[in-house]
Residue, then its C-alpha position, 0 to 999 in steps of 0.5 A: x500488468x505493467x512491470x514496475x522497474x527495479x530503479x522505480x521500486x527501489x526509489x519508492x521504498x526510501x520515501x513516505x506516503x505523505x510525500x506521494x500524496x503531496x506529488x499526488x495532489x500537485x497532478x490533480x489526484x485527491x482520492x489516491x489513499x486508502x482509507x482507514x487501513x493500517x499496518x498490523x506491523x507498524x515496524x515492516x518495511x515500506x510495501x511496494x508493487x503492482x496491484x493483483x486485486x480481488x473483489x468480494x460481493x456480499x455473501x449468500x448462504x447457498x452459495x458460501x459452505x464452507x465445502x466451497x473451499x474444496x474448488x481449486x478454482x475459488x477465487x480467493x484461494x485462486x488468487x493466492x497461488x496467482x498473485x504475481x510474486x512482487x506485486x501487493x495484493x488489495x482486496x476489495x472487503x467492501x470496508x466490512x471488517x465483520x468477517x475476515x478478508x483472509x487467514x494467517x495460512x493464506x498470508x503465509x503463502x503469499x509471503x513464501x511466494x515473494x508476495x510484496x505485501x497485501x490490503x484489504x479494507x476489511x479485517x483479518x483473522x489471526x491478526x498476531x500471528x499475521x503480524x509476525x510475519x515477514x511480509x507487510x500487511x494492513x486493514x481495517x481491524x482484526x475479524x475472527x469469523x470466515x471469509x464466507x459469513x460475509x463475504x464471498x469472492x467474486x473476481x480477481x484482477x479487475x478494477x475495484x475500490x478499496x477503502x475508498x480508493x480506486x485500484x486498478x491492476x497494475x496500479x503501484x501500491x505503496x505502504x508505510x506506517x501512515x498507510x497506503x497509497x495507491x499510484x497511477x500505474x503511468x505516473x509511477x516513474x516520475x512520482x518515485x523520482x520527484x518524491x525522492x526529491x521532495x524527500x531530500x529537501x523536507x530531510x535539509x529543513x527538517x535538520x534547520x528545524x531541529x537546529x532552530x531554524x524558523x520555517x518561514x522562508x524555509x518551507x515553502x523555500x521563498x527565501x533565496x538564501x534557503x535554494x544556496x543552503x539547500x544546494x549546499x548541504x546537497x553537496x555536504x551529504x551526497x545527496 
């Protein structure tokens, strides 16, 4: 897993989804969000870190008791107590929300571990009490029923889908109340430092907008006149 510096992640929590997936799409990347997630807390912080995965296979009834559980090796609990502290688990649910991906015990000790935050494409269960909790979390929609009625873990830490996105390890995953994107981990640095650009550029006209400003010429800046406003107010608010 490659480590994602402390400039890069400290860059990444200060700007949206919406402006990654703008400087995503400018290198070619259409597939990057995940799809049909979201926050069970829209007011958590922007969730960043590398990506530590866990992929579910359908379930089969012979191989999912509820005694499975007992191995200390199960996946899932196994990627719970592995998920590198930092890092964003993203489970792969295969985007079945009729069984949950985890429970509010396996997040709780994930947040405790100085997890960053987690994903799945599927649901989870005691979504309220998930969502007091004081670490990001997103999915499709709360699901009561266990893990086992539907889902059954198979690896940890390899390449997988999550709502339509590819994910592989190491990946940088950013969360905010959009949703979730998912970066190539070799393009992390120069997205974080681009993207705080681009966030300051849409922070000037946004404040043009507000003041009447028409965005014609102003975004995209055509207009010669906006590059010496914009260099300007730069200037103006030490940005």
């Amino acid at each position: 897993m490659m480590s994602l510096s402390p400039d890069t992640r400290a860059k990444l929590a200060t700007v949206s989804t919406a402006t990654l997936t703008t400087a995503l799409y400018k290198r070619g990347f259409r597939n990057q969000f995940i799809q049909d997630v979201r926050p069970l807390n829209p007011n958590s912080p922007t969730m960043v870190g590398e990506a530590f995965t866990l992929r579910y296979i359908p379930s089969r009834e012979d191989l999912d008791p509820l005694s499975v559980f007992q191995d200390r090796a199960h996946p899932q609990r196994k990627a719970v107590e592995e998920c590198p502290p930092g890092a964003v688990m993203v489970i792969d649910s295969r985007k079945d929300g009729r069984a949950a991906s985890a429970g509010s015990i396996l997040v709780t000790r994930l947040m405790v571990r100085g997890v960053a935050g987690i994903v799945t494409d599927g649901g989870f269960r005691d979504s309220p009490e998930i969502a007091k909790l004081d670490i990001p979390a997103y999915h499709n929609r709360p699901s009561a029923p266990t893990n086992l009625t539907l889902h059954h873990a198979m690896d940890i830490n390899v390449p997988i889908g999550c709502g339509d996105a590819p994910v592989y390890p190491g990946d940088v995953i950013v969360g905010d109340g959009d949703g979730v994107v998912v970066i190539p981990a070799h393009l992390a640095d120069e997205l974080a430092t681009e993207a705080v650009e681009m966030t300051a550029f849409e922070d000037f006209v946004t404040e043009q907008v507000l003041a009447g400003r028409s965005i014609l010429g102003l975004y995209p800046a055509t207009d010669e006149q906006t590059k010496v406003d914009f260099a300007a107010w730069r200037v103006a608010k030490g940005r």
